[in-house]
C-alpha positions in Angstrom: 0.0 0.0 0.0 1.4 3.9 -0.5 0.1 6.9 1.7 -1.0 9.4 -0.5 1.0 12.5 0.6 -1.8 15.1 0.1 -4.4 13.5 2.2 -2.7 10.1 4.0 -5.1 7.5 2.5 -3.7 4.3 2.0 -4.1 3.8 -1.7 -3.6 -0.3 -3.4 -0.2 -0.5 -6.2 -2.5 -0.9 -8.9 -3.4 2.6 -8.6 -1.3 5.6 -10.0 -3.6 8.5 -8.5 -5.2 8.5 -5.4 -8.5 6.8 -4.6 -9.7 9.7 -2.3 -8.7 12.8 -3.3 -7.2 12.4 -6.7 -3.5 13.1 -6.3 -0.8 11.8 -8.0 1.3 9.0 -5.9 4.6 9.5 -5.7 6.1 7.3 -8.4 9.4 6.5 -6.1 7.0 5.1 -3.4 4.7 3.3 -5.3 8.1 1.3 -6.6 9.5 0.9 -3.8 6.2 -0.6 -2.1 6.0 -2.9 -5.0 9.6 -4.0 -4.6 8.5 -4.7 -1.4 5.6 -6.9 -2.7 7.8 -8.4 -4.8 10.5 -10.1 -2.4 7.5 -11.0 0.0 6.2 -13.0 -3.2 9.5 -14.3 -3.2 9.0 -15.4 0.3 5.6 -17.1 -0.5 7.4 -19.2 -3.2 10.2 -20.4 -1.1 7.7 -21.4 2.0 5.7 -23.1 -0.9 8.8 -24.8 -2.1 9.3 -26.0 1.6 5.8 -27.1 1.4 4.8 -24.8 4.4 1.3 -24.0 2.2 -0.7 -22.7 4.3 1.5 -19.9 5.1 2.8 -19.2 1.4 -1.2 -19.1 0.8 -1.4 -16.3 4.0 2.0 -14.5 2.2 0.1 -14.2 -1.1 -3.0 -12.6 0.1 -1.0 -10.4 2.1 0.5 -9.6 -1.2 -2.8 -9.0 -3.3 -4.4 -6.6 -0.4 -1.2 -4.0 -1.0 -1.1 -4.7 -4.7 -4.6 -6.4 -6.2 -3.1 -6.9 -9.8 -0.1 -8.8 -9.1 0.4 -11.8 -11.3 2.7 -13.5 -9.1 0.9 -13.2 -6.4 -2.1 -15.1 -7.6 0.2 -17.4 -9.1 0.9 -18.4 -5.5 -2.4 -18.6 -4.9 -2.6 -21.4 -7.9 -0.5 -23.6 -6.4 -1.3 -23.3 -3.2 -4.9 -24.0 -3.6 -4.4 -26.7 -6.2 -1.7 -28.4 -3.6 -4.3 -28.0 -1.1 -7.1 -29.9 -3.3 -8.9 -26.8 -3.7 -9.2 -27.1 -7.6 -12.4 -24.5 -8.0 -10.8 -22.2 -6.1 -7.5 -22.9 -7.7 -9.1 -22.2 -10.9 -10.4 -18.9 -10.1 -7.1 -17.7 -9.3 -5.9 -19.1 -12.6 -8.5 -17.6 -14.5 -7.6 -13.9 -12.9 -3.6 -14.7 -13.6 -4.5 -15.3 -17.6 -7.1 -12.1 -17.1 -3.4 -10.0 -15.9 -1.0 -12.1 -18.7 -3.4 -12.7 -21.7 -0.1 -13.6 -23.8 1.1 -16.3 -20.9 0.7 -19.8 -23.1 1.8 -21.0 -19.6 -1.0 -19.3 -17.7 -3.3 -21.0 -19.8 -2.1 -24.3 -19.9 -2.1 -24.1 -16.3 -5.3 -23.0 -16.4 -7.0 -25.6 -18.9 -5.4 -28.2 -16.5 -7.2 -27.2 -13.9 -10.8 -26.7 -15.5 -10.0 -30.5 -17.2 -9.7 -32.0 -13.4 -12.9 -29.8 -12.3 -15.0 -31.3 -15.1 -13.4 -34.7 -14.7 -14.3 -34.9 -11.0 -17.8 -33.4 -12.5 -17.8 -36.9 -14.7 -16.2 -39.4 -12.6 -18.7 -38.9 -9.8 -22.1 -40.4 -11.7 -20.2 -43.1 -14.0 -18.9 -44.3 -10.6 -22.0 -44.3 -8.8 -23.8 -46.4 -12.5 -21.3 -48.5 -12.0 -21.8 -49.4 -8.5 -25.0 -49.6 -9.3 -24.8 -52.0 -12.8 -22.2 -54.3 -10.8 -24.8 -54.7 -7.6 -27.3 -55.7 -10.0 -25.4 -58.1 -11.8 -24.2 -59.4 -8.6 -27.7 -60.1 -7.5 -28.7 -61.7 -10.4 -25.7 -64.0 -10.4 -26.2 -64.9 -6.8 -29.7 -65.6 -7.4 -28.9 -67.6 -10.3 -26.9 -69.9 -8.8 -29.2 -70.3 -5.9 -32.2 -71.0 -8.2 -30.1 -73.2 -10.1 -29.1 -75.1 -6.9 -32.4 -75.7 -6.4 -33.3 -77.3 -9.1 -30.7 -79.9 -9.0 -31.1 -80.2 -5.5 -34.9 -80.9 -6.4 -33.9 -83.6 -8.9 
């Protein structure tokens, strides 16, 4: 975040004038705050890397509040969600980093990965339950076939 000077309202990165009163931010400030943003990104990525998620996760929303449009930021977010099973979620972060990087073919691939396991979760979930279902069925009728069978002979 960056104080305007005119009237001290915290103003987000993604903002060159402020949100109150209309001043220009001071250019030096807002990069240095984003600097700033940047190596606690970079902070976010090594937790990730040590696979403390939850707080990379915690770093990269700290990150977005001060500075709402950064792309590695929600890149964080990605994989921290997707790590953490949280695929629709995951995707809607994905979605917002292609939104910031249209040109990324990365981004997107990323992206398409994820909407490919939401809808294949979306799939899985009814042909497993038909197939419970089918092999119940046929597991009656082959029980009961035998049994019937069994008593025929048994009959005879």
């Amino acid at each position: 975040m960056v104080t305007c000077q005119h009237c001290q309202t915290l103003n987000t990165l993604d903002s060159m004038f402020c949100k109150k009163c209309g001043t220009a931010l001071a250019e030096a400030l807002v990069t240095e705050a984003r600097a700033k943003v940047d190596t606690l990104v970079a902070e976010g990525n090594r937790a990730f890397r040590e696979n403390r998620i939850e707080e990379a996760l915690a770093i990269g929303d700290t990150a977005l509040e001060s500075f709402p449009s950064c792309s590695p930021a929600h890149s964080l977010r990605v994989l921290c969600l997707e790590r953490q099973s949280r695929t629709a979620e995951a995707l809607e972060a994905a979605e917002r980093v292609v939104e910031l990087n249209p040109d990324s073919e990365l981004d997107k691939i990323k992206r398409n990965q994820l909407r490919r396991q939401l809808e294949g979760r979306a799939v899985e979930s009814p042909v497993s339950k038909t197939f419970a279902i089918a092999a119940s069925l046929g597991a009656l009728l082959l029980v009961g076939g035998v049994g019937v069978t069994a008593a025929l002979l048994i009959k005879k």
